[in-house]
C-alpha positions in Angstrom: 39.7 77.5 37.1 39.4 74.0 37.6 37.2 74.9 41.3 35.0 76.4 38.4 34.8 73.1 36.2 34.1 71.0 39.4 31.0 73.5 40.1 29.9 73.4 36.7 30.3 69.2 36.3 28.3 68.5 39.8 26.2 71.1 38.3 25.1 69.5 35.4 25.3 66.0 37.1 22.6 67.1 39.6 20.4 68.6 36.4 21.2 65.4 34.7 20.1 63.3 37.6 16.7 65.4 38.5 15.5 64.6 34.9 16.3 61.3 35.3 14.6 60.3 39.0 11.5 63.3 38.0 9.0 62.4 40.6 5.2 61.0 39.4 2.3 63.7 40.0 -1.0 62.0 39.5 -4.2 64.4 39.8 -6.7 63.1 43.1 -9.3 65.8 41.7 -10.3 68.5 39.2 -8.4 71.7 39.3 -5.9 74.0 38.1 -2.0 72.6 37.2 -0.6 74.7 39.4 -2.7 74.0 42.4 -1.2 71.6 44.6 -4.7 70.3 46.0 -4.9 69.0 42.4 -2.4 66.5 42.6 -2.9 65.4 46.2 -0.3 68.1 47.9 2.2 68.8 45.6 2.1 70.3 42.0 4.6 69.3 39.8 8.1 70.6 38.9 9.4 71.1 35.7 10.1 67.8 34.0 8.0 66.2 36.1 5.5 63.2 34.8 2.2 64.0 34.6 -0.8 61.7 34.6 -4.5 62.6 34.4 -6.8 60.2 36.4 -10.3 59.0 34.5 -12.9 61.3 35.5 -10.7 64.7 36.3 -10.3 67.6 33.8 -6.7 69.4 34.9 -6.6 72.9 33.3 -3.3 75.1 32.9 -3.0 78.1 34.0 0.9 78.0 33.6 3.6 77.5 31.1 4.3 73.7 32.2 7.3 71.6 31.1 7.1 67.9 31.0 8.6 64.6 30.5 5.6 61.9 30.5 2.4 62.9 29.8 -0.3 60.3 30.5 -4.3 60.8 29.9 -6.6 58.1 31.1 -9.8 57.0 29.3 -12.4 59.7 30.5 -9.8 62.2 31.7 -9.2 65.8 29.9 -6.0 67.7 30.0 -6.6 71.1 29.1 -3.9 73.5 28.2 -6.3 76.8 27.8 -4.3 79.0 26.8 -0.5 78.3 27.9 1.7 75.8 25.9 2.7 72.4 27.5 6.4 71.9 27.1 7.5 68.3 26.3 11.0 67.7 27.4 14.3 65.5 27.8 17.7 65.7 27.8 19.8 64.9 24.9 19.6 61.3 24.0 16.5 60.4 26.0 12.8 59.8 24.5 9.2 61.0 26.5 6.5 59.5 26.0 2.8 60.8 25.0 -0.3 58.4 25.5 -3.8 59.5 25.6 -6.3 57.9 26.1 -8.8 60.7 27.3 -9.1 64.6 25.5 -6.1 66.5 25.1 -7.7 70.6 24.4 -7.1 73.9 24.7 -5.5 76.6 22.2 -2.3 76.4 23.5 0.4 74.4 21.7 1.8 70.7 22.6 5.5 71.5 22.2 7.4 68.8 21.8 11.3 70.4 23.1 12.8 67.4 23.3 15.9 66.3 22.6 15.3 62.6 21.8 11.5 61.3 19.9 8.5 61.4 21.7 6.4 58.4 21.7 2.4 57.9 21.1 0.2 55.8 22.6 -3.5 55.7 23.3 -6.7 55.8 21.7 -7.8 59.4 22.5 -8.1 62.4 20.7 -5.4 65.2 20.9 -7.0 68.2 19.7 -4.3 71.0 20.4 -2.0 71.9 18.0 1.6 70.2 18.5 4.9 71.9 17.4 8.1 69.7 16.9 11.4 71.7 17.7 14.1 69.1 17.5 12.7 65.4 17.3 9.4 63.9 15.8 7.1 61.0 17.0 7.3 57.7 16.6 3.9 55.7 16.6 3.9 52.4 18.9 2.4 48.9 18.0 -0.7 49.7 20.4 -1.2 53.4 19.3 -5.0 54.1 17.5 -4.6 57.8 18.6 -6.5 60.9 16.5 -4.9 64.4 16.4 -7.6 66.8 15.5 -5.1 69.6 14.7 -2.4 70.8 12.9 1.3 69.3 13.6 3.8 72.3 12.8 7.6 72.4 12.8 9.6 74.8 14.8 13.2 76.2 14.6 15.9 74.2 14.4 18.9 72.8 13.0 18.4 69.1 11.9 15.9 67.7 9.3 14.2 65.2 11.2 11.9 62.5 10.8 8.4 63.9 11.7 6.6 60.5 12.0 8.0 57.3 12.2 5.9 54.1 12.8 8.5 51.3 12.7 5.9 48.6 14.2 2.9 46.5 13.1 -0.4 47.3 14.6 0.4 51.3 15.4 -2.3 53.5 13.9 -2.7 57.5 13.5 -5.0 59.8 12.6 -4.3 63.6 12.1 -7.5 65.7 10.9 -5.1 69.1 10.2 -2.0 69.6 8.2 1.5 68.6 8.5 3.5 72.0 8.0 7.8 71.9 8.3 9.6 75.3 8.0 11.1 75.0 4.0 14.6 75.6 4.8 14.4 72.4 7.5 12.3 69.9 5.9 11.4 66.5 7.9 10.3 63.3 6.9 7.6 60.5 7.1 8.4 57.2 7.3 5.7 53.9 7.5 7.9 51.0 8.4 4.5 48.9 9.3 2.0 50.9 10.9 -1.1 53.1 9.5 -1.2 56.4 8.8 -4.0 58.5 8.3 -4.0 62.3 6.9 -7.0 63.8 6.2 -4.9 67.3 5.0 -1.9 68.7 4.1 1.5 67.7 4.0 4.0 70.1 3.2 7.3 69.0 3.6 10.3 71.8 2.6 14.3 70.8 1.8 17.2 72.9 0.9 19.0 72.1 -2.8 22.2 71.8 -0.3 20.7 68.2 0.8 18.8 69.1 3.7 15.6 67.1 1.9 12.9 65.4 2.7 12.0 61.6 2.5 8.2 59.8 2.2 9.0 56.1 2.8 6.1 54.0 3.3 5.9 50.3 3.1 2.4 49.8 4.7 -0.8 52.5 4.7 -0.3 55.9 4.4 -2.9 57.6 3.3 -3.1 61.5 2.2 -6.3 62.9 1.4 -5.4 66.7 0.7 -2.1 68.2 -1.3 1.1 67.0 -0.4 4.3 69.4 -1.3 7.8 68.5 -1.4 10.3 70.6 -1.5 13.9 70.9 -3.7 
């Protein structure tokens, strides 16, 4: 038995330590994600960070999981049709800045374990579904979502946006969704938030609510829903 715990432990350390030391895959030219030519030799591995150089379009043509996604001005990241898989371990944060187009009809699923991070000035215009964490909007932030954001499965309520610092700006042209029987929240510590939808945020009567805390801009121009 305890031959079987050692296994496991070094197990989990070496998982632990490849999300933590992921390698950097930059793209040197145009191409498919899982082509290695498009990132210069070697395509990248799960959890991997990702960044899409000014002037390349990168198009999936695989489920890819990530840790880091970074989109330079005139760079496209296109997911076509597969779902890019935001990730970390528990405890940890990724971070999301665009600064080019983020398209396709597959989803921006943020997996993670910890919040993910926006940055940029680009436009993300996928839709992006929240499984355990929300975003939190940084104090250099001016980035436009021209989709829905949708909530997943899961067991916590958690804060769907938080932007906790001055300057940070977003713009979502779709609808904020959360599943009911979760709920989330949105809170506007000192940033600007723009929502040209809906915003439907569910709660249970058992205390599993939903919070709208705003002490700066936030701005709602279609229904907004809150649940028990």
């Amino acid at each position: 038995m305890k031959g079987k715990l050692l296994i496991l432990s070094l197990l989990t350390l070496l998982c632990f330590q490849s999300m933590m030391y992921a390698a950097v895959r930059t793209s040197v030219q145009s191409g498919n994600y899982s082509d290695a030519a498009t990132w210069g030799g070697v395509a990248p591995a799960p959890n991997d960070d990702i960044v899409i150089s000014t002037g390349h379009t990168v198009t999936l043509d695989v489920i890819a999981t990530v840790k880091n996604v970074t989109i330079e001005v005139g760079a496209i990241l296109d997911n076509s049709t597969f779902d890019l898989l935001g990730t970390t371990s528990s405890g940890l944060t990724s971070n999301y800045t665009n600064n080019g187009t983020h398209n396709g009809t597959g989803k921006f699923i943020l997996s993670t374990q910890g919040r993910t991070f926006l940055d940029g000035s680009g436009n993300t215009n996928c839709i992006i579904r929240m499984l355990s964490y929300g975003m939190e909007i940084t104090n250099t932030c001016n980035l436009t979502i021209n989709n829905n954001i949708e909530q997943g499965a899961g067991f916590e309520s958690p804060t769907i946006l938080d932007a906790p610092q001055i300057g940070g700006m977003l713009t979502i042209n779709g609808n904020i969704t959360t599943i009911l029987t979760r709920g989330g929240s949105i809170i506007n510590g000192q940033g600007t938030i723009n929502i040209n939808g809906n915003v439907s945020l569910g709660g249970t009567s058992s205390g599993s609510g939903s919070v709208i805390e705003n002490h700066q801009t936030l701005n709602i121009s279609g229904d907004l829903y809150l649940g028990p």
